[in-house]
C-alpha positions as CSV (number, residue, x, y, z in Angstrom):
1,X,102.3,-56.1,-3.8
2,X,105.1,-58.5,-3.5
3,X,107.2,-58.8,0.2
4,X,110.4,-56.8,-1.4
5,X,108.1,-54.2,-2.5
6,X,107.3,-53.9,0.7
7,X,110.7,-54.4,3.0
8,X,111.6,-51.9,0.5
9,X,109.6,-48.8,1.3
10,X,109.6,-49.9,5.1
11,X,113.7,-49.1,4.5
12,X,113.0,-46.3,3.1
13,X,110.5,-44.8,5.8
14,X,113.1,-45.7,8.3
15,X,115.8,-43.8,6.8
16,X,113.6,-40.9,6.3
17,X,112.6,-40.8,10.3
18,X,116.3,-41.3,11.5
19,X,117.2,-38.4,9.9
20,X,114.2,-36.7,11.3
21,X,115.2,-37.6,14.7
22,X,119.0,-36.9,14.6
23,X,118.2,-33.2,13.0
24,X,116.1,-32.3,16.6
25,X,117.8,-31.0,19.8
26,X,119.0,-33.5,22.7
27,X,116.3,-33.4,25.5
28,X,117.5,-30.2,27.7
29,X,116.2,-31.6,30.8
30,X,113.7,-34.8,32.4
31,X,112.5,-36.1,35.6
32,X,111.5,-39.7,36.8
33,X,108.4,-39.3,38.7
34,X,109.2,-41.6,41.8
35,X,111.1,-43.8,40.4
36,X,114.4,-44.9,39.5
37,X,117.6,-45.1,37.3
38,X,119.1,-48.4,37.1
39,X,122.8,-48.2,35.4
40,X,124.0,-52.3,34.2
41,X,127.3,-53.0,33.9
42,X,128.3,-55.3,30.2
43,X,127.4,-58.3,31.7
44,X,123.9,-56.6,32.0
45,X,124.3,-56.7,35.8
46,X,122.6,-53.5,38.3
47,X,125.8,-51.2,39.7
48,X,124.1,-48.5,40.4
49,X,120.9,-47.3,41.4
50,X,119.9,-43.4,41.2
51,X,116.8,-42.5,42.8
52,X,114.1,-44.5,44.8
53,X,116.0,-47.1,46.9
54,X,112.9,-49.1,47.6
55,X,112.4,-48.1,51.2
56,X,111.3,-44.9,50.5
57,X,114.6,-43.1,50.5
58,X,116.1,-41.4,47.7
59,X,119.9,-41.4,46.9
60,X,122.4,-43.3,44.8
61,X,123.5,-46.6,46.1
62,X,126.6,-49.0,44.7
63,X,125.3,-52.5,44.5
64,X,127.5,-55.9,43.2
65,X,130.6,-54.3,44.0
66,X,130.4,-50.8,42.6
67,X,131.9,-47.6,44.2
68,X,130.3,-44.4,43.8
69,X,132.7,-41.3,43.8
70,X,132.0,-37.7,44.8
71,X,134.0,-34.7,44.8
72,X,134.9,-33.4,48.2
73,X,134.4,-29.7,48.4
74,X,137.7,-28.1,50.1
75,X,137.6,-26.8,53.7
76,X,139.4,-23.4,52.2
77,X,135.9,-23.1,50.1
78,X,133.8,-24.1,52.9
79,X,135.5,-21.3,54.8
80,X,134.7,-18.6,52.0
81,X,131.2,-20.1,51.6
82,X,130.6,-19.3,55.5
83,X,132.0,-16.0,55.4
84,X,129.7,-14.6,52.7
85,X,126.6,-15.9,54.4
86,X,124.7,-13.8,56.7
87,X,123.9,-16.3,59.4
88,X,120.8,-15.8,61.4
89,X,121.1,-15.9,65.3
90,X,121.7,-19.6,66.6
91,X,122.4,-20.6,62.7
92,X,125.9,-22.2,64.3
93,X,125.2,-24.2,67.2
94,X,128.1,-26.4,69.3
95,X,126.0,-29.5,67.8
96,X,126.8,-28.0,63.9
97,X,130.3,-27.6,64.5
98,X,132.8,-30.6,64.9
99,X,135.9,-30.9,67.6
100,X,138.3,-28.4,66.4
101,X,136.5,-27.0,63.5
102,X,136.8,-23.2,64.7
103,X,140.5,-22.8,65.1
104,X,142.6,-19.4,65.3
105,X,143.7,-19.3,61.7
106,X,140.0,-19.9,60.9
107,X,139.4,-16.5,62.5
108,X,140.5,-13.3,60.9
109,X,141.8,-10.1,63.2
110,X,138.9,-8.1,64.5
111,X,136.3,-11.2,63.6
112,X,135.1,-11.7,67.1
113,X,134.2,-8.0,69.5
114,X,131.5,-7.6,72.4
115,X,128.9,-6.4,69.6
116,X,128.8,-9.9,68.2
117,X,129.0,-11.8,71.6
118,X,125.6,-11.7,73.6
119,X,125.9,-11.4,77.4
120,X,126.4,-14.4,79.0
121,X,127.4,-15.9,75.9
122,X,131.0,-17.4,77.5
123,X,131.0,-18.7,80.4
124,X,133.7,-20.6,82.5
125,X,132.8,-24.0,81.6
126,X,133.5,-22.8,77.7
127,X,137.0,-22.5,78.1
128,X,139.6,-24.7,78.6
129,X,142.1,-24.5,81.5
130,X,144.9,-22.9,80.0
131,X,143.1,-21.8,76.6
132,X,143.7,-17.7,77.4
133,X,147.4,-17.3,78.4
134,X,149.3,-13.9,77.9
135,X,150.5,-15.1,74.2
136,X,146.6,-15.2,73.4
137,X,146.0,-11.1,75.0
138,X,147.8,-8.1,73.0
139,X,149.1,-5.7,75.1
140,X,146.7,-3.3,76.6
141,X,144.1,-6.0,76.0
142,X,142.5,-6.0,79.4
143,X,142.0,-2.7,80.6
144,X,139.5,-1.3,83.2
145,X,137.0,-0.3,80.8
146,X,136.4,-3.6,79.6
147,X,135.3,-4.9,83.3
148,X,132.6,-4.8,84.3
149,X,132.3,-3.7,88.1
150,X,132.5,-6.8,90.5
151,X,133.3,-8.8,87.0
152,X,136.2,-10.1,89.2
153,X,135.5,-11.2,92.7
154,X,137.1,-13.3,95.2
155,X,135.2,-16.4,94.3
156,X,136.4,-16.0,90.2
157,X,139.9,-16.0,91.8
158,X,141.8,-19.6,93.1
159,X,143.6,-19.5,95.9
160,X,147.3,-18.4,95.6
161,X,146.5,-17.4,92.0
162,X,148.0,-14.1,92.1
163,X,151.3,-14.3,93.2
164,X,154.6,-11.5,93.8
165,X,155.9,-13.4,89.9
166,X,152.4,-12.3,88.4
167,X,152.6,-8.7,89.1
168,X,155.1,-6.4,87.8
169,X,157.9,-4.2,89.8
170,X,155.7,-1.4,89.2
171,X,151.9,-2.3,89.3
172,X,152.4,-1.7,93.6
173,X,155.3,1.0,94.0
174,X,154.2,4.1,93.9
175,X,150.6,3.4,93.2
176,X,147.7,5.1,95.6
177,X,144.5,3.6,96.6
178,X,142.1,6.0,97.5
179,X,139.4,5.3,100.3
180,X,140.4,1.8,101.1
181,X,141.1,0.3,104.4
182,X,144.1,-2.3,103.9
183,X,144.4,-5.2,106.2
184,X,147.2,-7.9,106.3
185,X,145.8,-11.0,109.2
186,X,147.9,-13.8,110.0
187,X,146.5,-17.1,110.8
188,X,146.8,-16.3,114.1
189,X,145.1,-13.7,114.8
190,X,147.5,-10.8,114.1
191,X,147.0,-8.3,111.9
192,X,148.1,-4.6,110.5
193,X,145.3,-2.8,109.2
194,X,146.4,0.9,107.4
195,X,143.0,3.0,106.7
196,X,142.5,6.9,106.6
197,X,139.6,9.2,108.5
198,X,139.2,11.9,106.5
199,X,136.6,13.1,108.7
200,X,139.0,13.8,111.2
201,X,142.3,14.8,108.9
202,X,144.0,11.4,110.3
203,X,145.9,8.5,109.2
204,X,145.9,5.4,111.1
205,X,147.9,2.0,110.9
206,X,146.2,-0.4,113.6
207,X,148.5,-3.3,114.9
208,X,147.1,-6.7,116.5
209,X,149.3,-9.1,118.2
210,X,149.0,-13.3,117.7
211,X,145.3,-14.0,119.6
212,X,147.5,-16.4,121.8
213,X,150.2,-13.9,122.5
214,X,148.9,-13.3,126.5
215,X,147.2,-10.8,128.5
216,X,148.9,-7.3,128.1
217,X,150.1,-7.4,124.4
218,X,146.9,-5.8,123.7
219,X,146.6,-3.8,120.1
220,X,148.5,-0.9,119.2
221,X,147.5,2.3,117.0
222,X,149.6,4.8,115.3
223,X,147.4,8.1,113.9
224,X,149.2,11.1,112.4
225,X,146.7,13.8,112.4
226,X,146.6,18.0,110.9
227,X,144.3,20.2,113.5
228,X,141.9,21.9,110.9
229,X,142.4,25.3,113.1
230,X,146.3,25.6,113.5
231,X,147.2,23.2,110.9
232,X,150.0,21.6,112.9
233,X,150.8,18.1,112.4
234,X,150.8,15.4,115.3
235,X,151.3,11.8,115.7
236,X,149.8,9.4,118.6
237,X,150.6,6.2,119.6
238,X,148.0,4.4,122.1
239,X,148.3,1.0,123.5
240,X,146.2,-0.7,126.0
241,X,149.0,-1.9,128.5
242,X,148.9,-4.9,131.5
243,X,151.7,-4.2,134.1
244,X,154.5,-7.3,133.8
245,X,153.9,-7.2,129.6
246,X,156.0,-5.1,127.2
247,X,154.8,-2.1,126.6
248,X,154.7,-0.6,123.0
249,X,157.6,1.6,121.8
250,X,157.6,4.7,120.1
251,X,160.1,6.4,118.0
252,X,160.7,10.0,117.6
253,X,161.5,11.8,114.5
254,X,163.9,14.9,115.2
255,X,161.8,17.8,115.0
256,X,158.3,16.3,115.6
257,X,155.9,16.9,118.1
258,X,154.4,13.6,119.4
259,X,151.5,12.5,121.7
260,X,151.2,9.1,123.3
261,X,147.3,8.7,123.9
262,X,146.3,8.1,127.5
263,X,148.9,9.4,129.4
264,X,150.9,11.6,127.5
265,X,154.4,13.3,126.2
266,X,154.9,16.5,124.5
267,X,158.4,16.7,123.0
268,X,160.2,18.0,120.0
269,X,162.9,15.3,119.6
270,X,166.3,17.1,119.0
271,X,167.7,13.9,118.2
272,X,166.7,10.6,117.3
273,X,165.5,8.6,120.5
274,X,163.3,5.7,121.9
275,X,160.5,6.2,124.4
276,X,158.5,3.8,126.3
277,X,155.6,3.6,128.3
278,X,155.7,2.5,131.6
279,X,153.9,-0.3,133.1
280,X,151.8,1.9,135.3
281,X,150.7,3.6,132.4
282,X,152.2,7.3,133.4
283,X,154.7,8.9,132.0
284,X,157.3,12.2,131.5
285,X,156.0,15.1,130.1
286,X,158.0,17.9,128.6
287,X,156.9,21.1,127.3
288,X,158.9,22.5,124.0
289,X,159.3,25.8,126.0
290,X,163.4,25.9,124.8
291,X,165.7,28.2,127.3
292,X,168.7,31.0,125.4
293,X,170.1,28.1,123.5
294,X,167.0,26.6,121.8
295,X,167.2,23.4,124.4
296,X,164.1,22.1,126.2
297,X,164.8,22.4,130.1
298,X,161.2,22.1,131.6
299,X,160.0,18.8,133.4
300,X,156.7,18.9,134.5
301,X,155.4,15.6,135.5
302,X,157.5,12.3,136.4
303,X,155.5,9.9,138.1
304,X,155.4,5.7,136.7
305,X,157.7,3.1,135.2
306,X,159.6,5.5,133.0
307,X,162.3,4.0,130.1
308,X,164.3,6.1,128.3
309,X,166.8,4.7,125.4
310,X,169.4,6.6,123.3
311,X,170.2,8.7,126.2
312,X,168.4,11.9,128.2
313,X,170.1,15.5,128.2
314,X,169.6,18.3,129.8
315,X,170.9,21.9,128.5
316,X,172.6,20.0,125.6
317,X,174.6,17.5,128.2
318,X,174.2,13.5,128.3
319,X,173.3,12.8,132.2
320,X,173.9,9.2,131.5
321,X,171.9,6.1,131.3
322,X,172.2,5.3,134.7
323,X,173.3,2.1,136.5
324,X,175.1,-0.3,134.7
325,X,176.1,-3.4,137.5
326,X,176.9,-3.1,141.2
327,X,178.6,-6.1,144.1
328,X,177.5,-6.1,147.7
329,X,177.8,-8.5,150.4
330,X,176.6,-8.2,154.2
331,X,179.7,-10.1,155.7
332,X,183.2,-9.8,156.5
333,X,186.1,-10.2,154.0
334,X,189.0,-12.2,154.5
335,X,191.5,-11.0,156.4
336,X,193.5,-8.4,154.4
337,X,197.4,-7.6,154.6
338,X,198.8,-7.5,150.8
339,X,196.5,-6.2,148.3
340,X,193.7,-8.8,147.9
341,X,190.3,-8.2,146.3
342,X,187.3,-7.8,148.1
343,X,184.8,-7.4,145.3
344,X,184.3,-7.6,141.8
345,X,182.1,-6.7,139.0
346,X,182.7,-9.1,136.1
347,X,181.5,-9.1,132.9
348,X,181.5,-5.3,132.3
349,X,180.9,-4.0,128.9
350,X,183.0,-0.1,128.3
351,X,181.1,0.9,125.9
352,X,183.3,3.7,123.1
353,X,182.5,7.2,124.1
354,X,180.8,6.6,127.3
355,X,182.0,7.7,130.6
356,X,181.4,5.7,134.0
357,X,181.3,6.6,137.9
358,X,182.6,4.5,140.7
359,X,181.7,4.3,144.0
360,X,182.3,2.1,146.9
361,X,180.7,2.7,150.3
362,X,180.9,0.5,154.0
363,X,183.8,-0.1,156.9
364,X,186.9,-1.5,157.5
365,X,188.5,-2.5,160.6
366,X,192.2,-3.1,162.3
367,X,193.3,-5.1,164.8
368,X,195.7,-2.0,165.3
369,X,195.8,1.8,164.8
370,X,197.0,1.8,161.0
371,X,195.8,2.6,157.0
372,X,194.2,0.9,154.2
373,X,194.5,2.0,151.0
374,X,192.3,1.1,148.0
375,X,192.6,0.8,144.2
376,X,190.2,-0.2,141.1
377,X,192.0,-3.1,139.2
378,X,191.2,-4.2,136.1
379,X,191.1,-8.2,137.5
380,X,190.7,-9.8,140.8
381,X,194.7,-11.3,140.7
382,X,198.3,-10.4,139.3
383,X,197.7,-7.2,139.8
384,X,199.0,-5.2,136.6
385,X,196.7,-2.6,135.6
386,X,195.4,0.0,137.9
387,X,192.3,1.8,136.8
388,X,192.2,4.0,139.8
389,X,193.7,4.8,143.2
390,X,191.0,6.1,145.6
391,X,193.5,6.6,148.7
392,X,194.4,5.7,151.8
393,X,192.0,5.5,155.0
394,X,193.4,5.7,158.4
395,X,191.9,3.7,161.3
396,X,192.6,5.8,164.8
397,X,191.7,2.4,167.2
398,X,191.9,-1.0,167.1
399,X,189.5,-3.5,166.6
400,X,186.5,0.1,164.8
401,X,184.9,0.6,162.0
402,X,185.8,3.3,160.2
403,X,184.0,4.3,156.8
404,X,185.7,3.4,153.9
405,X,183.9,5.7,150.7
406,X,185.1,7.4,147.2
407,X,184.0,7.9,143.5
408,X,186.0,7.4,140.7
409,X,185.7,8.0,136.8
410,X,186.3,6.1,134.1
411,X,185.9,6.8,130.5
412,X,186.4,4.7,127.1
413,X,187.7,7.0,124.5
414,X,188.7,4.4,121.6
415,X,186.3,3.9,118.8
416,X,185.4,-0.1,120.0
417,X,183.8,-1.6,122.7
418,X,185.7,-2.8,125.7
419,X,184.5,-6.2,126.9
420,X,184.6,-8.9,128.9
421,X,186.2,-7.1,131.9
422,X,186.3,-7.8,135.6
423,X,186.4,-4.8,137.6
424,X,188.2,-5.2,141.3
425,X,188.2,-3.1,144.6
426,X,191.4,-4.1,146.0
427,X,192.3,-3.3,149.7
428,X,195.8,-3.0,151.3
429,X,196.6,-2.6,155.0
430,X,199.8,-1.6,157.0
431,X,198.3,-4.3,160.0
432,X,197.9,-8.0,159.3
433,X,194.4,-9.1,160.0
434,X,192.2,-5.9,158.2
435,X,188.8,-6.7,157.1
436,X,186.3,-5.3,155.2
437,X,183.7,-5.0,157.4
438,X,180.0,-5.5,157.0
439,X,176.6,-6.4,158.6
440,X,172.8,-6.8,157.6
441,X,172.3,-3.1,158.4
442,X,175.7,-1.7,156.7
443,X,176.5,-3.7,153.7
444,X,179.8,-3.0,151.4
445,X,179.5,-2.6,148.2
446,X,180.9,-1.0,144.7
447,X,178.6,0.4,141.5
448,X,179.5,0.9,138.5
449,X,176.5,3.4,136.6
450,X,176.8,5.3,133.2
451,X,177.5,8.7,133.5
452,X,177.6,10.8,130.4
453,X,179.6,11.2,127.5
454,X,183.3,10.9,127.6
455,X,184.2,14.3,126.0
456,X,182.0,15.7,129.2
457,X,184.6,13.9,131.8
458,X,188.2,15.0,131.1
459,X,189.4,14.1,134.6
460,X,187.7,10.6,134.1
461,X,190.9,7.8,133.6
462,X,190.6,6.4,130.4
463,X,190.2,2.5,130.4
């Protein structure tokens, strides 16, 4: 058989076997058994290696100055991948989850309740300072039900974190706290404690001075009680009380009956007044027994410092507040002929509406039988306004005293105040050489003391 015979049917076996092999299906799927896919550039140069690296990894690697690309999977499909897993608890730890990963937009409404937090789960050093504000909390958020009790407790709270601009207008007024005892303390050592004793139908409100305020400003306590037999109401105020301090003050309420514990007062204020306990701790009591016209006119007991302000009546009349200033001396005047002041009371407030008595008491003498006659001025010189003449006073001998005593009334009618007024007793004799007389033993003097009401002293001159 000659070589083209040959060549010849080799040609022909090879033609027959290529179309053998392009009839059969591409491989549908292969493996390389621990090994490796080496892809050559056309200079026949390594780019890319797919499988073993040689140190017994497995991966693709770029080599001579290849890049390998990848397709990034988007964040959005990421997100829809997570949320159709079920995740096992601790699947998602802090360590799986980068900086910012977990965002608000990342979270839909209702994604996050209590069922799907485990106790404990958040905790203070999870959250940012700042991170919860009231743009973060719907309305209603927060309500009582959703705290746990002693969830918040002085220690979760910073000083001065709850302020009078964090709490509304209304989250105080008009609010009630049941059983609580309420207590404001100052630094030092004052405080106002408000509490109620059911047990005994009473309402209290304690008072403490400053620590350093002195002996005598001891602490005061106001109780408004209901007696569970005759159901009538009653208020008490008590105070511990050191003679030379202030003692505490209590105000009555027209048409209450008050008690002042220790030494007490029974009264049913007609009107609004001021009472104060006395330094030796006793005090006025009046019994509401009220005479034909419905006024109280019994006074049992009146022993003590007693102060009374706004006035005391008796059978519906003002008796006055008493003294207001007074001038004395325990010598001789200068010789008096023309009217010269002897003494004077300056300063003096005429208070609108009130009424005032005058009176001057001790001796004048004259070198000769004769009469004095005294006035009330309204200044100690240039004599222009006389406020009242109380008379003349005859002397019978030289050289003798002879008593020299009246009352006069004054009253201010006008709507103001009169201040800053000097009131004079003026003296003028018919013999040179008069004197006001005086001694140790038998002073001179003038008083001035509230009296009343003006409307109760028409025949006072009005100033």
């Amino acid at each position: 058989m000659t070589t083209a015979d040959t060549l010849a049917r080799q040609l022909a076996d090879l033609t027959r076997r290529l179309a053998a092999v392009e009839r059969t299906a591409r491989l549908p799927r292969s493996s390389i058994e621990g090994g490796a896919l080496t892809i050559n550039d056309a200079d026949g140069l390594p780019v890319v290696v797919l499988g073993d690296q040689g140190d017994g990894t497995y991966g693709v690697a770029a080599m001579n100055g290849a890049t390998v690309y990848a397709d990034v999977v988007p964040q959005s499909t990421l997100d829809e991948i997570a949320a159709e897993l079920a995740l096992s608890d601790g699947a998602v730890t802090e360590a799986i989850l980068a900086a910012g990963a977990v965002t608000e937009t990342k979270i839909a409404d209702g994604a996050v309740s209590s069922p799907k937090i485990v106790a404990g789960a958040v905790q203070a050093g999870h959250i940012a300072a700042g991170s919860i504000d009231a743009g973060k909390l719907t309305a209603g958020a927060v309500t009582a039900d959703k705290i746990a009790a002693l969830a918040v407790t002085a220690d979760k709270i910073a000083a001065n974190a709850i302020t009078a601009d964090k709490l509304d207008a209304n989250a105080i007024n008009g609010k009630t706290i049941t059983g609580a005892t309420l207590t404001a303390a100052g630094s030092d050592g004052s405080y106002v404690r408000v509490y109620t004793d059911t047990s005994k139908n009473t309402a209290a409100v304690d008072l403490q001075p400053p620590t350093a305020a002195g002996a005598g400003l001891l602490p005061a306590s106001l109780r408004a009680s209901v007696d569970p037999v005759s159901g009538q109401v009653s208020a008490a105020l008590s105070g511990p009380h050191t003679s030379g301090q202030s003692a505490p003050a209590l105000h009555l309420t027209p048409g209450r009956r008050v008690t002042v514990a220790g030494d007490t007062v029974h009264t049913v204020a007609t009107s609004a007044a001021s009472v104060r306990l006395g330094a030796s701790g006793n005090f006025l009591v009046r019994h509401d027994i009220p005479d034909s016209s419905g006024d109280l006119f019994r006074v049992d007991v009146l022993t003590g410092d007693t102060v009374i302000y706004g006035g005391l009546k008796v059978a519906g009349r003002d008796v006055g507040r008493g003294k207001v200033a007074s001038a004395q001396a325990t010598g001789n005047s200068a010789a008096v002929f023309a009217e010269t002041s002897v003494l004077s009371i300056p300063s003096l407030t005429f208070v609108a509406g009130r009424a005032y008595r005058v009176r001057i008491g001790g001796a004048f003498t004259m070198t000769a039988a004769g009469v004095v006659r005294a006035r009330l001025r309204d200044r100690t010189s240039t004599f222009t306004v006389e406020w009242a003449d109380l008379g003349h006073f005859p002397a019978t001998l030289a050289n003798n005293p002879f008593r020299l005593e009246a009352t006069a009334y004054l009253r201010r009618t006008a709507a103001t105040d009169l201040t800053a007024q000097t009131l004079a007793l003026t003296l003028q004799a018919s013999v040179a050489g008069t004197v006001h007389a005086a001694s140790a033993t038998a002073p001179r003097w003038v008083e001035i003391e509230d009296c009343g009401e003006a409307a109760d002293f028409p025949q006072a001159v009005t100033v």
